[in-house]
VOPAGU-2260 file (C-alpha; in pm, 1 decimal, decimal comma):
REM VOPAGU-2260
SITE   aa  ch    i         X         Y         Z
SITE  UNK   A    0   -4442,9    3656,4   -2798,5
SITE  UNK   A    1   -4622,1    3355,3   -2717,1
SITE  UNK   A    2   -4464,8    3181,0   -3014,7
SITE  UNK   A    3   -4129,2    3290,4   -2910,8
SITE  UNK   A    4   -4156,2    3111,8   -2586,8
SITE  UNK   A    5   -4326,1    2778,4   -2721,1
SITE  UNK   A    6   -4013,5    2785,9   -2903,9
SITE  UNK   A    7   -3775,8    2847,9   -2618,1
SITE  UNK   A    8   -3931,2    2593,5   -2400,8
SITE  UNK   A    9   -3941,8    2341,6   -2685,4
SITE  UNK   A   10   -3546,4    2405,6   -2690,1
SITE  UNK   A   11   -3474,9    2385,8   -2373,6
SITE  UNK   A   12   -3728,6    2058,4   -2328,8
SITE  UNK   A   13   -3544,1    1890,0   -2610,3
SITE  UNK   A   14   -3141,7    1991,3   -2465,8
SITE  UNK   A   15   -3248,6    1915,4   -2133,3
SITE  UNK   A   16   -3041,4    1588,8   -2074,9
SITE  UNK   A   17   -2721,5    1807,5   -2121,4
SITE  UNK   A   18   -2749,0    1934,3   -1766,2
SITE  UNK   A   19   -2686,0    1619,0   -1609,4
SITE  UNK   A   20   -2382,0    1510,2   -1761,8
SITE  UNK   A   21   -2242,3    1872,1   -1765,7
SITE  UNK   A   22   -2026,1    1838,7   -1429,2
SITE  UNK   A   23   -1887,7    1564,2   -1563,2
SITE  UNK   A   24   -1756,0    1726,2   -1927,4
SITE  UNK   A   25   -1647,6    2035,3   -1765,7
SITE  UNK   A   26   -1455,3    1828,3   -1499,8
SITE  UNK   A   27   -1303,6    1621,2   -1794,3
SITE  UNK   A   28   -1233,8    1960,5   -1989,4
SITE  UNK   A   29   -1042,4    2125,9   -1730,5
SITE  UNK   A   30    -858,6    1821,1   -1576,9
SITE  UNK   A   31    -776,0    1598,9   -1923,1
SITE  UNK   A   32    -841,6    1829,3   -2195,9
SITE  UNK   A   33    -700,6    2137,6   -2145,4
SITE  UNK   A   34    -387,6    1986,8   -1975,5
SITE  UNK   A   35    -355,2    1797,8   -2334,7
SITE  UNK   A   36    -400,7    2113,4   -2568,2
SITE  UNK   A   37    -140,2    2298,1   -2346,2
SITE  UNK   A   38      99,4    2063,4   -2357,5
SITE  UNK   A   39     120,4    1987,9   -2731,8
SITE  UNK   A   40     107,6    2432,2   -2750,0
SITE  UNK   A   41     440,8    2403,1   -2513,5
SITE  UNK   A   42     587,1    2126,2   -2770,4
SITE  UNK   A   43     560,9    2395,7   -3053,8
SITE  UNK   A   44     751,8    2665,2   -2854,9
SITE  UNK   A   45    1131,3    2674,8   -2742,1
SITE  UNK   A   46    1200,8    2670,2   -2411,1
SITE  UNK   A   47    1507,3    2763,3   -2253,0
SITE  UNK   A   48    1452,6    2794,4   -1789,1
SITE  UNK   A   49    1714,0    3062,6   -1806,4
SITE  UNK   A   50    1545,5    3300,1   -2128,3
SITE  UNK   A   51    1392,8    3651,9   -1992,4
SITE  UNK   A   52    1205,7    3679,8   -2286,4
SITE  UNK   A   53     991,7    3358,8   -2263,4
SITE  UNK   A   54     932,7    3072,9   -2566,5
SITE  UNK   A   55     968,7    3085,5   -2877,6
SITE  UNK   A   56     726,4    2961,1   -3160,4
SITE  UNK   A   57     891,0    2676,3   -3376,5
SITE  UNK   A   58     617,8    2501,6   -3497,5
SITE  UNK   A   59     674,2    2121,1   -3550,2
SITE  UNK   A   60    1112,7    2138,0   -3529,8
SITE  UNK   A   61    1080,1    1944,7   -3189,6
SITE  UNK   A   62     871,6    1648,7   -3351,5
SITE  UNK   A   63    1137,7    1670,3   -3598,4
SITE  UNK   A   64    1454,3    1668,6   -3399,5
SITE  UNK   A   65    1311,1    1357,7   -3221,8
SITE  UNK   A   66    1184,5    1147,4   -3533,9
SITE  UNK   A   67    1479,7    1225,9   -3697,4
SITE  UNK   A   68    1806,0    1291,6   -3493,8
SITE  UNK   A   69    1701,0    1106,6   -3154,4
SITE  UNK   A   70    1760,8     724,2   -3254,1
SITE  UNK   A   71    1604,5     653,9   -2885,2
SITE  UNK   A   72    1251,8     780,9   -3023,7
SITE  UNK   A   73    1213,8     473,4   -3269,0
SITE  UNK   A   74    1350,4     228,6   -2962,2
SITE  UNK   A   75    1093,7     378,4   -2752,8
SITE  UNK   A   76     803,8     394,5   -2979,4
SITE  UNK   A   77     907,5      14,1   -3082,8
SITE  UNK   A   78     903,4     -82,7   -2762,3
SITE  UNK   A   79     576,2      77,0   -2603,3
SITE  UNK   A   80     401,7     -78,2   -2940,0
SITE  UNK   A   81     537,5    -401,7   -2865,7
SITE  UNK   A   82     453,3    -319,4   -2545,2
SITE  UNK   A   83      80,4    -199,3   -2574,7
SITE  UNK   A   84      25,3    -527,4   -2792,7
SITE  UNK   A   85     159,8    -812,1   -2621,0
SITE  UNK   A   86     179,7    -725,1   -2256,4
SITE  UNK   A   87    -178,7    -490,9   -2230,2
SITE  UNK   A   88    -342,1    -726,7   -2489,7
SITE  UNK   A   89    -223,4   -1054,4   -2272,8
SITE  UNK   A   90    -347,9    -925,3   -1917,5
SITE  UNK   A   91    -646,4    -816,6   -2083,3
SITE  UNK   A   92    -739,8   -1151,4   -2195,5
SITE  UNK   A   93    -608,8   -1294,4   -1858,0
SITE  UNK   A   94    -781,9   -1051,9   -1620,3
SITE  UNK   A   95   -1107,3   -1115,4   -1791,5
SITE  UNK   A   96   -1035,5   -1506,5   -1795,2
SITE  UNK   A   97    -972,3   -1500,4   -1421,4
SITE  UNK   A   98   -1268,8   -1247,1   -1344,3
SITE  UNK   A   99   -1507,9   -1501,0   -1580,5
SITE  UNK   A  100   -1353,1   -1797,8   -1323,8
SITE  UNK   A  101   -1387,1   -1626,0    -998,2
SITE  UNK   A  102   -1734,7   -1547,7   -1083,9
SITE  UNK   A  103   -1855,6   -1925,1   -1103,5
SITE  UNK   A  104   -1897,4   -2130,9    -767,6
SITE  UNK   A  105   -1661,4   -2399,6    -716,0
SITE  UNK   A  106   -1464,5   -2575,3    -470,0
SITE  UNK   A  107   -1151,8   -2329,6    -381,3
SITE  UNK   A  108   -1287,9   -2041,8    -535,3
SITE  UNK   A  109   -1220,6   -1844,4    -234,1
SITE  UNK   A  110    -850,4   -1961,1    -192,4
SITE  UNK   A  111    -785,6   -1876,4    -558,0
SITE  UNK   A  112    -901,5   -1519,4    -503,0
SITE  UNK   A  113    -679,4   -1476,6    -193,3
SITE  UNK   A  114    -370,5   -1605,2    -443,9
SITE  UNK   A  115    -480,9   -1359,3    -665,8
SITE  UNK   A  116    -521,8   -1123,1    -453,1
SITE  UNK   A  117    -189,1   -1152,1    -254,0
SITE  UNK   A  118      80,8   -1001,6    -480,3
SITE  UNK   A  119    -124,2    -658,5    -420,3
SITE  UNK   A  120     -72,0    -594,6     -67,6
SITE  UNK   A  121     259,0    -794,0       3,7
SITE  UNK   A  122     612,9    -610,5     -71,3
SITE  UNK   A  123     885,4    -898,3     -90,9
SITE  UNK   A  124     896,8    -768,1    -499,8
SITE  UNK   A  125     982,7    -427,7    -380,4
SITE  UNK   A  126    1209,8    -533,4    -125,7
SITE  UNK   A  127    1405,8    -777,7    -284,5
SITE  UNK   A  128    1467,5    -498,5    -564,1
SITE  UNK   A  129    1551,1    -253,3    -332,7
SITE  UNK   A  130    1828,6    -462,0    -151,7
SITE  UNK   A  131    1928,8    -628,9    -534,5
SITE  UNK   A  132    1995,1    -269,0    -678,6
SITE  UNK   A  133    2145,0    -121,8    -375,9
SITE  UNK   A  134    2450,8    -390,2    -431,2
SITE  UNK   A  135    2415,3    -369,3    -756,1
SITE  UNK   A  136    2825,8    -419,4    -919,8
SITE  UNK   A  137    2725,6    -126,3   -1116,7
SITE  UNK   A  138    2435,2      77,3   -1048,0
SITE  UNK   A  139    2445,4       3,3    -621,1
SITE  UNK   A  140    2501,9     278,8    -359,3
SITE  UNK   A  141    2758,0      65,6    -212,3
SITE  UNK   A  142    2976,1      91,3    -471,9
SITE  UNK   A  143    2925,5     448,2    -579,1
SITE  UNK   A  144    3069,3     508,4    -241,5
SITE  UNK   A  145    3314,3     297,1    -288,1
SITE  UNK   A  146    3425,6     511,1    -639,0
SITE  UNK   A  147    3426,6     856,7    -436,4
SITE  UNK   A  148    3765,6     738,5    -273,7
SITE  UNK   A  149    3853,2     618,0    -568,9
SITE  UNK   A  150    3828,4     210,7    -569,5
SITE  UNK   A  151    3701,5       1,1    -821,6
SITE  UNK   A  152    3315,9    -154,2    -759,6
SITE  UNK   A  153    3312,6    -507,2    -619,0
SITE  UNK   A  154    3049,8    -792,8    -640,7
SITE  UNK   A  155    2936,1    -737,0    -236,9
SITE  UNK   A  156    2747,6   -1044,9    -197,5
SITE  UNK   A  157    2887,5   -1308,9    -492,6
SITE  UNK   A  158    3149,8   -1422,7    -155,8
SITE  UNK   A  159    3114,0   -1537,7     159,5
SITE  UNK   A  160    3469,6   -1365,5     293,0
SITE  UNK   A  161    3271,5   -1000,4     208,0
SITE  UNK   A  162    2878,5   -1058,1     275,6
SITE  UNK   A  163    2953,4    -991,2     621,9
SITE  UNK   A  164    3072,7    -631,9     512,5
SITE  UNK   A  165    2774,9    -561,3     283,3
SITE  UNK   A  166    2402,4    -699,5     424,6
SITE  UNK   A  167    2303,0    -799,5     693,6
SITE  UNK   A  168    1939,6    -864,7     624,7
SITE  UNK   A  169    1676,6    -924,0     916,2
SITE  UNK   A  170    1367,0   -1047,6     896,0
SITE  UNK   A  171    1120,4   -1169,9    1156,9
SITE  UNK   A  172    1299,1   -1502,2    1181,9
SITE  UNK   A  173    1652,5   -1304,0    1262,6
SITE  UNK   A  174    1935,6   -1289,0    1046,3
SITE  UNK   A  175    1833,8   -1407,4     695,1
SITE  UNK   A  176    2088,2   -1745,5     628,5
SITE  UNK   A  177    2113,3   -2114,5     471,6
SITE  UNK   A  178    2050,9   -2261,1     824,1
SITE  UNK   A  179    1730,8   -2435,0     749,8
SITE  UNK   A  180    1471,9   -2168,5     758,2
SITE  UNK   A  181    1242,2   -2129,0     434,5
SITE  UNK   A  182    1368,6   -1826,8     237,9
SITE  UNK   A  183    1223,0   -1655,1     -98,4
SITE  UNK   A  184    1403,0   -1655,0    -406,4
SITE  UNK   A  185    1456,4   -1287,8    -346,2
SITE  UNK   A  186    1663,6   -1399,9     -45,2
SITE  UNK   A  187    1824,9   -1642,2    -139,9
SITE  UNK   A  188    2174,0   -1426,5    -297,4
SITE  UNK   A  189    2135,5   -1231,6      30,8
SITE  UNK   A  190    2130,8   -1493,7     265,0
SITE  UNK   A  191    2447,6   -1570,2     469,9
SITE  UNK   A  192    2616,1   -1976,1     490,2
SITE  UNK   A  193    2540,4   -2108,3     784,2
SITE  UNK   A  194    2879,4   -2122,9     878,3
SITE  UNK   A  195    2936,9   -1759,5     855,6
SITE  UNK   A  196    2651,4   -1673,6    1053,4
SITE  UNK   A  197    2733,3   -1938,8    1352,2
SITE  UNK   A  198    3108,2   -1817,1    1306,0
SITE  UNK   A  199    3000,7   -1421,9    1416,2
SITE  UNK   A  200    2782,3   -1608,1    1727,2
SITE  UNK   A  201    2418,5   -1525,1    1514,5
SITE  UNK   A  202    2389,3   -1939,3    1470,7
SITE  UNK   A  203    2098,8   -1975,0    1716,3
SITE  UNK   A  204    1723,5   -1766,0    1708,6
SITE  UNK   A  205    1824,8   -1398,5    1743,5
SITE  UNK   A  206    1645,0   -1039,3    1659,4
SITE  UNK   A  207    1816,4    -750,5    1577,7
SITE  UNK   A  208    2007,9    -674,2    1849,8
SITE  UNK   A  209    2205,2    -973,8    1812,1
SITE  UNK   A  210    2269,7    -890,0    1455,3
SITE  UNK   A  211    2415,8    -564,5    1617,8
SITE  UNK   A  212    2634,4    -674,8    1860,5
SITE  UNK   A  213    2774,0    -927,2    1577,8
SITE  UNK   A  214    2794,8    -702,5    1328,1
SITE  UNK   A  215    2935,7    -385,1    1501,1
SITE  UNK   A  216    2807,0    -122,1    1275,1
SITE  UNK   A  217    2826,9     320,2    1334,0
SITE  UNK   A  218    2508,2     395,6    1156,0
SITE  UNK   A  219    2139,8     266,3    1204,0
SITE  UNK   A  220    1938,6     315,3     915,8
SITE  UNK   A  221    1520,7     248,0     936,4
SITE  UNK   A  222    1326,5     226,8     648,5
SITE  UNK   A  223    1132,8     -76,1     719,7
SITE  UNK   A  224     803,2      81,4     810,9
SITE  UNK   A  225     761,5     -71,1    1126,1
SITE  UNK   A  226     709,3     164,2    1465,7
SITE  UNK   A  227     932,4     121,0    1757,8
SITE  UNK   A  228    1168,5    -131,3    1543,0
SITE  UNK   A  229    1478,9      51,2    1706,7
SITE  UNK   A  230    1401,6     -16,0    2080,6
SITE  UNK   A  231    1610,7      43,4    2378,8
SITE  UNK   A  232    1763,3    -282,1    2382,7
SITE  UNK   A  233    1896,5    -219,9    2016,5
SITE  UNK   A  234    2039,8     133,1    2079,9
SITE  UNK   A  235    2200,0      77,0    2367,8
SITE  UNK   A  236    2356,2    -234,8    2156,9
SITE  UNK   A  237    2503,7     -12,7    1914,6
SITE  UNK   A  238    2638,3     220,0    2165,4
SITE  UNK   A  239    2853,5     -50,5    2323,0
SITE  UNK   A  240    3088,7     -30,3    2022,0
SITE  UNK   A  241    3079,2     346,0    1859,7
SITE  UNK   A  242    3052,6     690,4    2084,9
SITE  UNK   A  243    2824,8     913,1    1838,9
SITE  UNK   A  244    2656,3     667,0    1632,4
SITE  UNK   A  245    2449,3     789,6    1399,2
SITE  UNK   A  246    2039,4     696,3    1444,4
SITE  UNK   A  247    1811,9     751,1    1103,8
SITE  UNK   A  248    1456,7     634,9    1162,0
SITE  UNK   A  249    1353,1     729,0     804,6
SITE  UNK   A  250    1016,3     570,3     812,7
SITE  UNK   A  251     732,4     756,4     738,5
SITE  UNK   A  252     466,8     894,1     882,3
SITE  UNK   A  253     513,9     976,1    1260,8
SITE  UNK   A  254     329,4     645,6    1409,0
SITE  UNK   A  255     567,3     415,5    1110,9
SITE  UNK   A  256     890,7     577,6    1256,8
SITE  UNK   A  257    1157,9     273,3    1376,4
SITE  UNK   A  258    1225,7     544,2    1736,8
SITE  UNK   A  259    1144,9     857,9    1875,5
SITE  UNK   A  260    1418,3    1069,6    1863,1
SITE  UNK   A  261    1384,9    1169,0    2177,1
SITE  UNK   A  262    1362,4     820,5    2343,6
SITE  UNK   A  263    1735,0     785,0    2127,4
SITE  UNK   A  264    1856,4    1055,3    2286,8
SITE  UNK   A  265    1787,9     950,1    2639,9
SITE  UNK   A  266    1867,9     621,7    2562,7
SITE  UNK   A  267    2261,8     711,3    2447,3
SITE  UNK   A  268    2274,3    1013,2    2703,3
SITE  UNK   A  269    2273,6    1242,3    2450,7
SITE  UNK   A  270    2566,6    1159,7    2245,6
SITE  UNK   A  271    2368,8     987,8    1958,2
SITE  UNK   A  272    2305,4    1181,9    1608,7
SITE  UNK   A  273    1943,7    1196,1    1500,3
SITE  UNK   A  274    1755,4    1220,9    1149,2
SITE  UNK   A  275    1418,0    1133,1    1130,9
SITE  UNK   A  276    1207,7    1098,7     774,3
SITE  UNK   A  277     927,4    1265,1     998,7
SITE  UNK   A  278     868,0    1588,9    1171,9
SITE  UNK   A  279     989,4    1564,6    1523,7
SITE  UNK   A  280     989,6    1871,6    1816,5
SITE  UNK   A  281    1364,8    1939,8    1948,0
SITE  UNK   A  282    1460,8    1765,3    2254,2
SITE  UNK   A  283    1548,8    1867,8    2563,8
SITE  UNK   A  284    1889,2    1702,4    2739,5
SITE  UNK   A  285    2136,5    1782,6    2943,1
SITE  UNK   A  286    2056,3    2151,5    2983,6
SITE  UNK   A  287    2092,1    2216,7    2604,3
SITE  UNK   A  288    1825,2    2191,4    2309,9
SITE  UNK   A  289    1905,0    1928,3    2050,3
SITE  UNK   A  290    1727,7    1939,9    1666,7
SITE  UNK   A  291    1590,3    1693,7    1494,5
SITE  UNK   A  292    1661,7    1726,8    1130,9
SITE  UNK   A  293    1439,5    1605,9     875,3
SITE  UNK   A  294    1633,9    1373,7     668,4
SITE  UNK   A  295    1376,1    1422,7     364,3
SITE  UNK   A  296    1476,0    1425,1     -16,9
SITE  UNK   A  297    1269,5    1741,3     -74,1
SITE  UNK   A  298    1592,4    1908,3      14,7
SITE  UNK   A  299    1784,1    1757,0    -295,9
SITE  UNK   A  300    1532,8    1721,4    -595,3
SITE  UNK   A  301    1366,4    2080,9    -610,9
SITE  UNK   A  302    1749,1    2193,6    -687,4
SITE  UNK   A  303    1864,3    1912,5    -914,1
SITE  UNK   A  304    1609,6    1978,3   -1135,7
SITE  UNK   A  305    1608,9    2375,4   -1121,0
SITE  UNK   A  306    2013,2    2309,7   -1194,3
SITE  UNK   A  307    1947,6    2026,7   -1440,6
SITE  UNK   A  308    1711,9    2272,1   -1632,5
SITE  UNK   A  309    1902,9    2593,9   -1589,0
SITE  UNK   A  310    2193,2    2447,2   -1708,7
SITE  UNK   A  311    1975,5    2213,7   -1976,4
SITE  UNK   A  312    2182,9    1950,9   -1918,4
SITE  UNK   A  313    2233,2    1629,6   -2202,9
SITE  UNK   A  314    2182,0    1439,2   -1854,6
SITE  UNK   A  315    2190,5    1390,0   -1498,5
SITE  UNK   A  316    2500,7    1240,3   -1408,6
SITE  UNK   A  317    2633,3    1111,1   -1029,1
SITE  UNK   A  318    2853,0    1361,0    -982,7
SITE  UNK   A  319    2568,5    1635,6   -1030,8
SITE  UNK   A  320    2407,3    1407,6    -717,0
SITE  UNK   A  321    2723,2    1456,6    -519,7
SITE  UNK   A  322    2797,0    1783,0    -586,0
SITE  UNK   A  323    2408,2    1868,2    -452,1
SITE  UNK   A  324    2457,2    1671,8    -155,7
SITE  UNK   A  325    2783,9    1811,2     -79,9
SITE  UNK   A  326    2623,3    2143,3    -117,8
SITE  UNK   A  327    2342,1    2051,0     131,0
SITE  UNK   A  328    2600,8    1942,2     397,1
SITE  UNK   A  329    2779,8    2274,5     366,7
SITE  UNK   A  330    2435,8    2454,5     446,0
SITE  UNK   A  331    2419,5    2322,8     815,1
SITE  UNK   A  332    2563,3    2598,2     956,1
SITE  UNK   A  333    2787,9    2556,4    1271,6
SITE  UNK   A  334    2518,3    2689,3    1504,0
SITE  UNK   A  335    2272,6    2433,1    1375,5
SITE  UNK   A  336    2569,7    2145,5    1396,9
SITE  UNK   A  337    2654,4    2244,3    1747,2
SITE  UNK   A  338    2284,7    2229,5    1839,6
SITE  UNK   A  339    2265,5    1859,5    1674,9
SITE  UNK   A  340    2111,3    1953,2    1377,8
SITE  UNK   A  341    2239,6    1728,8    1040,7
SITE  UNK   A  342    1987,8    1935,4     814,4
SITE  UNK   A  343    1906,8    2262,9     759,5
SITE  UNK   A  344    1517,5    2385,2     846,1
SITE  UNK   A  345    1232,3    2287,3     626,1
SITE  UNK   A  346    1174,6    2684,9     615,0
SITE  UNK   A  347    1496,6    2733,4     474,8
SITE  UNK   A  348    1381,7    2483,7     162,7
SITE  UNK   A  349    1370,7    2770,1     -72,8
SITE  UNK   A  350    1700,6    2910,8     -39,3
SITE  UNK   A  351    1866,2    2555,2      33,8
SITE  UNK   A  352    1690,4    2447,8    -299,1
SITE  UNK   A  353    1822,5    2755,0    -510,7
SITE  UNK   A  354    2223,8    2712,1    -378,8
SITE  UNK   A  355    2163,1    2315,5    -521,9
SITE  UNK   A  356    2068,0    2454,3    -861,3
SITE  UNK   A  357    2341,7    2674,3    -844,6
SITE  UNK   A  358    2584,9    2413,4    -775,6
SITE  UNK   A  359    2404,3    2153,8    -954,4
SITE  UNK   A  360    2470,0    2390,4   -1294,4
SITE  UNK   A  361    2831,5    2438,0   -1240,2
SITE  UNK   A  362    2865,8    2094,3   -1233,6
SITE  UNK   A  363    2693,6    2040,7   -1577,1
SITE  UNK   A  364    2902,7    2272,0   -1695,5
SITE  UNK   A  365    3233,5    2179,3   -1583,9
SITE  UNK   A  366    3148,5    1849,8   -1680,5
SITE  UNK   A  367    3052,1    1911,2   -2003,0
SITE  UNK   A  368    2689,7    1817,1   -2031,7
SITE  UNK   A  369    2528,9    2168,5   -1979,4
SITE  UNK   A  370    2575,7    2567,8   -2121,4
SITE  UNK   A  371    2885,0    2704,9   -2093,7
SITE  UNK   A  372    2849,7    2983,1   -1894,7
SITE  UNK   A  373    3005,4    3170,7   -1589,6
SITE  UNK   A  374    2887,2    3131,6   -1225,8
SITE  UNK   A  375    2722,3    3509,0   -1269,9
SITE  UNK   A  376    2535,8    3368,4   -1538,5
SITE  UNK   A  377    2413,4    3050,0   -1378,6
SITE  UNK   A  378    2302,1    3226,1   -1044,5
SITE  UNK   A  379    2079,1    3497,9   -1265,1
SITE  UNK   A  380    1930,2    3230,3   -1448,4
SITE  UNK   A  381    1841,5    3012,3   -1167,7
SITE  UNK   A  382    1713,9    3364,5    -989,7
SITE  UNK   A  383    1515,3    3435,1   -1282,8
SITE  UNK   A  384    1396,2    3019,8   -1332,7
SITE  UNK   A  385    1181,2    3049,8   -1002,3
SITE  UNK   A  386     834,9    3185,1    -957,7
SITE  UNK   A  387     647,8    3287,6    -608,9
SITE  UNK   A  388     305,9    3155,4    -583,5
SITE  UNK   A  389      25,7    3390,7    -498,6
SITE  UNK   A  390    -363,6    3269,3    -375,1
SITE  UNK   A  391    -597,6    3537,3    -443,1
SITE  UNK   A  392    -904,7    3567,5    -145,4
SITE  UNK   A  393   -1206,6    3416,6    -283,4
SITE  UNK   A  394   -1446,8    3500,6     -31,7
């Protein structure tokens, strides 16, 4: 006995150390590792959303169809080795130049560091590619709209005679033009001649409002992240010229929003339309409760890709987009329209999200890229597709 436990406490004396770093490889095993070995298990099974029966083992015919068949799997392994050599390697070797630098003391070492530094928390990147692909002569919103009544896409912003009818972009300076003020290079194919912008009366410093009342436009969009952007002066400038325009202060969360839907709706005397990215209470007016939909995309992508699996579509095409949106539209029901609702409820997500994937599969089908199966077909599958998630008690 005594020899037993001389033993014992040599073992556990010399395996000791593993106690400190065992948080740390369990936390690693169940976060990174097993997420790893399950996935390459899925990658060996067939998987069909629709199947009653589950996968099905096929060993290694997935890596095959790829390596073989999918002439995109050499371009993409090409490219992320080109990639992982010359990009990764290069800002390597620069970060740890620049970190070597900024750790010596000379003169302008702090102004250096703010340069550095800069490109982190400033957006004119992200905006200038957000306003670049939304005019896009192919890929822009603009002229996807333009294709669903059936005209052919135009460069928006290559002419000065149709600028005026694309962008109007504002920035803290006012309407963003060739009139002398200094403008980034992702301005610059944005910005309006000076002669266009004096023509429509926006020559001289102006805000937003201005830019309304030259402009004229039906629909007020916010996603610029700044609170109280839309103010009073700004509605009521856009009510001169439209009866029911149409208010959408996207901008997320409650304190970024551009208005308060309520202050809208008191502002236009009830007749404007309001979607807010945000959560907002229904407002009183006029003796009648208005609601504030949530204009969130929640409400689309759930359903595209329950539809876009169901279906297991060769891709995602824009009519598959329009068909889903069309589909939310027709889910505002006439009570919810007449109480000035544009969306249905965020409690109504579920079922919202399964009539998408219904539609969402017809479409695939009918267009050719998905199963060819009947609508009874398609609305099992997309039953059967969805799971309900249950929290057991664990005290």
């Amino acid at each position: 006995m005594p020899t037993f436990s001389r033993g014992l406490g040599g073992w556990a004396h010399r395996h000791a150390h593993w106690l400190f770093p065992a948080p740390a490889i369990l936390l690693v095993a169940v976060i990174i590792v097993y997420p790893i070995l399950y996935t390459v298990w899925m990658s060996l099974q067939e998987w069909f959303a629709s199947s009653l029966t589950g996968p099905r083992f096929i060993g290694l015919a997935n890596y095959r169809k790829i390596a073989l068949a999918d002439t995109r799997f050499h371009e993409a392994v090409g490219r992320t080795i080109y990639f992982t050599i010359v990009a990764v390697g290069a800002e390597t070797i620069l970060g740890l130049a620049m970190a070597l630098l900024f750790n010596r003391e000379f003169w302008g070492r702090g102004l250096l560091r703010t340069l550095a530094i800069l490109p982190m928390v400033a957006t004119p990147t992200a905006i200038g590619l957000v306003f670049v692909m939304m005019y896009h002569p192919s890929l822009g919103v603009a002229n996807y709209l333009l294709s669903m009544v059936g005209l052919s896409p135009w460069r928006w912003t290559y002419s000065s005679q149709t600028v005026i009818y694309a962008l109007a972009l504002v920035d803290v300076a006012g309407l963003v033009a060739f009139d002398g003020q200094p403008l980034d290079e992702f301005q610059r194919p944005f910005a309006w001649p000076a002669e266009l912008a004096r023509a429509v009366g926006l020559g001289a410093p102006h805000g937003l409002e201005a830019v309304i009342r030259a402009v004229k436009p039906t629909v007020l969009i916010g996603a610029c992240g700044q609170g109280a952007a839309f103010g009073k002066d700004v509605v009521g400038a856009l009510t001169e010229h439209v009866d029911r325009p149409l208010v959408l202060p996207l901008s997320t969360p409650t304190s970024q929003s551009e208005a308060v839907p309520a202050d809208v709706i008191e502002w236009t005397q009830g007749r404007a339309l309001v979607a807010a990215g945000s959560p907002f209470d229904a407002v009183g007016y006029g003796g009648r409760e208005i609601r504030v939909g949530q204009c969130n995309n929640a409400f689309i992508f759930p359903g595209m890709g329950l539809g876009a699996l169901v279906s297991e579509a060769r891709e995602v095409t824009d009519r598959m987009f329009r068909r889903a949106a069309e589909c939310l539209a027709g889910q505002v029901t006439d009570q919810e329209l007449t109480a000035g609702a544009l969306y249905p409820r965020i409690r109504d997500l579920r079922q919202v999200s399964t009539r998408i994937a219904e539609e969402v599969a017809r479409e695939a089908r009918d267009a050719g890229v998905g199963r060819a199966v009947d609508d009874e077909t398609i609305t099992r599958a997309v039953a059967a597709a969805q799971w309900t998630p249950v929290y057991y008690r664990l005290v």
